[in-house]
C-alpha positions as a printed NumPy array, in Angstrom:
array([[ -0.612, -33.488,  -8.511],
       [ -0.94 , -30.894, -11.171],
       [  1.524, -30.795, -13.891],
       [  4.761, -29.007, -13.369],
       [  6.655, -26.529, -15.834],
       [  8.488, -27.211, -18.448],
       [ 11.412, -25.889, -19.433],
       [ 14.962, -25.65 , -17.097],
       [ 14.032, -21.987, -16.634],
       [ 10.952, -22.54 , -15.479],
       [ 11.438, -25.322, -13.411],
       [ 13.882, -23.126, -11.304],
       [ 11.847, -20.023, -11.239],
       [  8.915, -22.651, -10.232],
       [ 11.373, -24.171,  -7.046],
       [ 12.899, -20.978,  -6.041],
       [  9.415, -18.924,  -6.022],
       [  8.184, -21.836,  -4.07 ],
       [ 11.068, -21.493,  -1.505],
       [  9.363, -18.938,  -0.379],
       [  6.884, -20.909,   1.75 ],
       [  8.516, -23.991,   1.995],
       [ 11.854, -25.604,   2.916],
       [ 11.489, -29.276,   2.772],
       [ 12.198, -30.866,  -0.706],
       [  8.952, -33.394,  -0.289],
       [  6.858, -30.11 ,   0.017],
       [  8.142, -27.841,  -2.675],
       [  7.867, -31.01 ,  -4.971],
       [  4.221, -31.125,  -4.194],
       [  4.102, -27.047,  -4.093],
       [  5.65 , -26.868,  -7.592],
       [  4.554, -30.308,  -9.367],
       [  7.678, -31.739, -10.128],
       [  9.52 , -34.797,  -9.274],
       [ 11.129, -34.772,  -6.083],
       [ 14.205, -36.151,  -7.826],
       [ 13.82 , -32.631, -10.275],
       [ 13.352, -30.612,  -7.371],
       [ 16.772, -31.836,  -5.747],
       [ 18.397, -31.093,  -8.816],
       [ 17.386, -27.682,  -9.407],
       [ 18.074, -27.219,  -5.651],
       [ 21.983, -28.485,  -5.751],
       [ 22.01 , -26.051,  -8.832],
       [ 20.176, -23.135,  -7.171],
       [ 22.709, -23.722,  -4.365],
       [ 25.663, -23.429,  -5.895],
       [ 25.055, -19.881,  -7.074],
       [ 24.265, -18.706,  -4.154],
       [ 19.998, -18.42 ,  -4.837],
       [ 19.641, -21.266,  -2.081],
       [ 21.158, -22.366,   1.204],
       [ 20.499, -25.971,   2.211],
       [ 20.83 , -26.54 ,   5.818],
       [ 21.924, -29.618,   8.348],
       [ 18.607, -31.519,   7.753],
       [ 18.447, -31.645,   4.186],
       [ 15.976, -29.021,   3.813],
       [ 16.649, -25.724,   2.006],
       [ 16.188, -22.058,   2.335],
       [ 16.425, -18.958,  -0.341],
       [ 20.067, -18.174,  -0.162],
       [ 21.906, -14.897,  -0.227],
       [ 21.93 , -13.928,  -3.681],
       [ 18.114, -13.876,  -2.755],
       [ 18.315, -11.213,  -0.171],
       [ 20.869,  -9.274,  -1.848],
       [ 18.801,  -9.124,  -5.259],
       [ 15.872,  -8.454,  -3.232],
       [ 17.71 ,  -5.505,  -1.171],
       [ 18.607,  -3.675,  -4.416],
       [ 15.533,  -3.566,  -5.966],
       [ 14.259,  -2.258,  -2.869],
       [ 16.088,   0.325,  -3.266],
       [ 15.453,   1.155,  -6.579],
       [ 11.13 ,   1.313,  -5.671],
       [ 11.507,   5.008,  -4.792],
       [  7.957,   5.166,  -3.623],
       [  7.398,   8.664,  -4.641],
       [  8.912,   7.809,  -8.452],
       [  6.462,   4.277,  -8.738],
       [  3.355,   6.954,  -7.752],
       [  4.126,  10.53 ,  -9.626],
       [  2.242,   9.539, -12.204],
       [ -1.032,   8.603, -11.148],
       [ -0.259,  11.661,  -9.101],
       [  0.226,  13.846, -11.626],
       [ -2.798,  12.583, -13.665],
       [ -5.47 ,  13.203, -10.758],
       [ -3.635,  16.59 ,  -9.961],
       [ -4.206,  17.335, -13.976],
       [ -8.151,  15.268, -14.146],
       [ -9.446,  17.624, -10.265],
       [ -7.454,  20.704, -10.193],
       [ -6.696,  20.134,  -7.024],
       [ -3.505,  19.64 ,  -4.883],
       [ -2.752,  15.665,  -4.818],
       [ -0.773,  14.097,  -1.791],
       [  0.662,  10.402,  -1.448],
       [  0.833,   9.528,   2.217],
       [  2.528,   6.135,   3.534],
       [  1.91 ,   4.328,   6.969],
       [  4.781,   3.682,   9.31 ],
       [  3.493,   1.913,  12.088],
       [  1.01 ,   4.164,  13.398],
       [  2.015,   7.184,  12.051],
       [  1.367,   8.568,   8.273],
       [  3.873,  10.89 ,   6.476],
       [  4.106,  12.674,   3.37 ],
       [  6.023,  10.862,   0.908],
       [  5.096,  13.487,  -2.503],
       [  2.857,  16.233,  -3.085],
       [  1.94 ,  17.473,  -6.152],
       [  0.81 ,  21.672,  -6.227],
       [ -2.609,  22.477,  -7.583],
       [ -2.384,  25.26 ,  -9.965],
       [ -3.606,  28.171,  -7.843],
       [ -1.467,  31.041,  -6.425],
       [ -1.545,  29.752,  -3.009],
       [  0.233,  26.295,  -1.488],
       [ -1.101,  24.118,   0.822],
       [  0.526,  24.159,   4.427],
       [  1.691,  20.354,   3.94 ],
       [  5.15 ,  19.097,   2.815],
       [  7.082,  16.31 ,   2.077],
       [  7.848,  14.25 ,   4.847],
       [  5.719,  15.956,   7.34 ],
       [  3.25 ,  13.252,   9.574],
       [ -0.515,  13.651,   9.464],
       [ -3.479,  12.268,  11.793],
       [ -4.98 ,   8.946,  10.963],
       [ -8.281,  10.184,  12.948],
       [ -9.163,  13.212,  11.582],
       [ -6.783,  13.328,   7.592],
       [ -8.944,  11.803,   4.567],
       [ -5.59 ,   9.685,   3.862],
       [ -6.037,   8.703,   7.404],
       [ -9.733,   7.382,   7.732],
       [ -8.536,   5.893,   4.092],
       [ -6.48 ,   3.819,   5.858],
       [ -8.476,   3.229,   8.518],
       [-11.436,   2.236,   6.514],
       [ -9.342,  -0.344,   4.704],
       [ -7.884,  -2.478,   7.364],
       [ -9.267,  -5.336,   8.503],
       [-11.182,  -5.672,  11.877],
       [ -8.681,  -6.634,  14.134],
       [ -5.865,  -4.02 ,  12.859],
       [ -8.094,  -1.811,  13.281],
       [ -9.194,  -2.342,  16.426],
       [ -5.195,  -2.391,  17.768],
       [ -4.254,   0.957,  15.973],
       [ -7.483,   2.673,  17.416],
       [ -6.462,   1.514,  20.922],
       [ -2.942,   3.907,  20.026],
       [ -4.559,   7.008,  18.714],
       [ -5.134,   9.722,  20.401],
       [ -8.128,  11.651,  18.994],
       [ -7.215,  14.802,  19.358],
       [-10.318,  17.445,  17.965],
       [ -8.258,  19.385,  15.997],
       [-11.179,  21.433,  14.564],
       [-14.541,  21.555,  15.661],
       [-15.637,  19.229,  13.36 ],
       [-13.033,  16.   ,  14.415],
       [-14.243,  13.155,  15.484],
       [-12.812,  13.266,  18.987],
       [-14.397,   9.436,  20.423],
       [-14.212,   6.227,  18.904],
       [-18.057,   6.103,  18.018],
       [-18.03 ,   8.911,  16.253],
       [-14.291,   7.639,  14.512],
       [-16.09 ,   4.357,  13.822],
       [-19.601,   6.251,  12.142],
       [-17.06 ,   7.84 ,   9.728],
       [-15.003,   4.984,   8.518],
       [-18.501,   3.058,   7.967],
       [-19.39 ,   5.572,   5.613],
       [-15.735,   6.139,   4.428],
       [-16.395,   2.012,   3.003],
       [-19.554,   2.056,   1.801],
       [-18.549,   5.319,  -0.264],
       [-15.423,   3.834,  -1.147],
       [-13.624,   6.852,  -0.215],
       [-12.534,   8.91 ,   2.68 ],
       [-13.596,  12.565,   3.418],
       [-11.947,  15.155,   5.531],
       [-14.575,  18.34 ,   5.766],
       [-12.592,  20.58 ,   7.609],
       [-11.729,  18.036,  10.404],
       [ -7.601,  18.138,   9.962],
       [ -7.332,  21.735,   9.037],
       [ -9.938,  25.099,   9.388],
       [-10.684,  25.972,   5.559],
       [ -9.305,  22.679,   3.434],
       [-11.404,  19.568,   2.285],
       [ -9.987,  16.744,   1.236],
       [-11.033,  13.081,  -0.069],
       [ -8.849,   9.9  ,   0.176],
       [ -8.209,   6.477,  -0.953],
       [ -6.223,   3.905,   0.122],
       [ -3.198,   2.411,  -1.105],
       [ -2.169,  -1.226,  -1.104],
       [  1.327,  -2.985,  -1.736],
       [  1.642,  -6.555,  -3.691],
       [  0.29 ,  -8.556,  -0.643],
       [ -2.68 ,  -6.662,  -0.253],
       [ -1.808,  -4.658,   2.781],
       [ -2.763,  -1.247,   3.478],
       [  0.373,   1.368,   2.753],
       [ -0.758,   4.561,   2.658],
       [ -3.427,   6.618,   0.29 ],
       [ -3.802,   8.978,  -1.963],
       [ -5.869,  12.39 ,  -1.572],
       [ -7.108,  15.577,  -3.221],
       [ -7.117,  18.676,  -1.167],
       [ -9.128,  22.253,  -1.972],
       [ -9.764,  25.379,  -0.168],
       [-13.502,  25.402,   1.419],
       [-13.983,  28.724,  -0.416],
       [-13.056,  27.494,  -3.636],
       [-14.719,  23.969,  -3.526],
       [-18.232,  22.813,  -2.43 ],
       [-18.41 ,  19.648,  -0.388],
       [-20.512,  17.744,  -3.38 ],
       [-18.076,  19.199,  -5.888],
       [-14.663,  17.784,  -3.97 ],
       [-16.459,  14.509,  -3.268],
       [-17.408,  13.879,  -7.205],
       [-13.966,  13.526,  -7.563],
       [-14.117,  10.392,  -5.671],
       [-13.826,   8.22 ,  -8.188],
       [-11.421,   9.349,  -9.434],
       [ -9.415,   9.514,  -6.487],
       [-10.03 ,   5.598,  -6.067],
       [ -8.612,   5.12 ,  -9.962],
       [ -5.662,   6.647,  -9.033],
       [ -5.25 ,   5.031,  -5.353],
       [ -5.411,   1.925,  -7.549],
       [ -2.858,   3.107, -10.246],
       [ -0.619,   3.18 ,  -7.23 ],
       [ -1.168,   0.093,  -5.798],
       [ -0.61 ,  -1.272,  -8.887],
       [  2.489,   0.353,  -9.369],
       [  3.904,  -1.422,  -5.47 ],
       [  2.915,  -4.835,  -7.573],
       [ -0.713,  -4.966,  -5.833],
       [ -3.444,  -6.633,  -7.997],
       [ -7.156,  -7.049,  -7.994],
       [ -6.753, -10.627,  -9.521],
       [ -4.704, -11.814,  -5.883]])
């Protein structure tokens, strides 16, 4: 058994974080390296504020100041504040209009946009859905999951060629997101939209799972394909700046 914390405070942080996964004293005295007979103490205490909820067999659950403290912080992670800045630094590093998409279910929407400094806008807004099969953000996404989420969205999509250039079958889909890893980025050459390139990354929250991504989008006539896809890199910085931001880490 390793050695538990120390102090009061972190004895309780150690038993309620360990609530988490566990619910039976015996376990989160193992979980947490304390004494079972420390454990039940911190619990009764825990309990009586309201941070744990013991139940009819002696085992415990997080209690309702939990969920409550957890549901207002939610709603202070505005997703769009926790990413405007990496936004606004790859928007100020490219030149280049900057989007943050998130994934609901199987569908991706807008959630900000930064404007590139030109005298034109690009069609897309805030809170408007895009394609996972032929949007940089999208193959992003794609790209990222693992095998068997994958495998479930693709069976939803409908590839719809939306330009010439989408890839309308799930070979072709699949040839794309293999290169869309190995790069480390996603690339949309005029296979969302006539006229606009765009590269992606993905986004991650604090477990690791795929959110969303990041992209920079140009005009074809303004921006060769090699020139949008140097920015790459620094598209991935500032997918990670994001992920960071929703608690994710590289260390987990």
């Amino acid at each position: 058994m390793t050695e538990g914390p120390g102090g009061a405070v972190e004895k309780a942080l150690a038993v309620l974080d360990a609530l988490a996964e566990h619910s039976r004293v015996t376990d989160l005295a193992r979980a947490t390296g304390l004494p079972r007979s420390t454990v039940h103490r911190v619990l009764q205490t825990l309990a009586e504020q309201g941070f744990a909820l013991p139940d009819a067999h002696g085992n415990y659950l997080a209690g309702p100041k939990v969920l409550a403290l957890a549901g207002r912080v939610l709603q202070r992670l505005d997703p769009a504040r926790r990413a405007r800045p990496a936004l606004t630094g790859l928007q100020a590093g490219t030149g280049c209009a900057v989007h943050f998409a998130m994934l609901f279910g199987a569908e991706l929407v807008y959630v900000d946009k930064v404007e590139a400094d030109k005298p034109y806008r690009m069609a897309s807004r805030i809170g408007m859905g895009l394609p996972l099969h032929s949007s940089a953000i999208g193959k992003a996404v794609l790209a990222a999951l693992p095998e068997i989420e994958l495998s479930a969205l693709l069976g939803k999509l409908r590839l719809e060629a939306r330009t010439p250039r989408t890839a309308s079958t799930p070979a072709v889909l699949r040839e794309r997101l293999t290169g869309a890893r190995s790069a480390g980025f996603a690339v949309d050459d005029e296979e969302n939209e006539p006229g606009v390139r765009c590269v992606a990354a993905a986004v991650r929250d604090h477990t690791g799972a795929v959110i969303g991504g990041v992209s920079v989008s140009a005009l074809v006539l303004e921006h060769r394909l090699a020139e949008l896809t140097g920015h790459g890199a620094r598209v991935v910085r500032a997918a990670r700046e994001v992920s960071t931001a929703f608690g994710w880490s590289t260390a987990l």
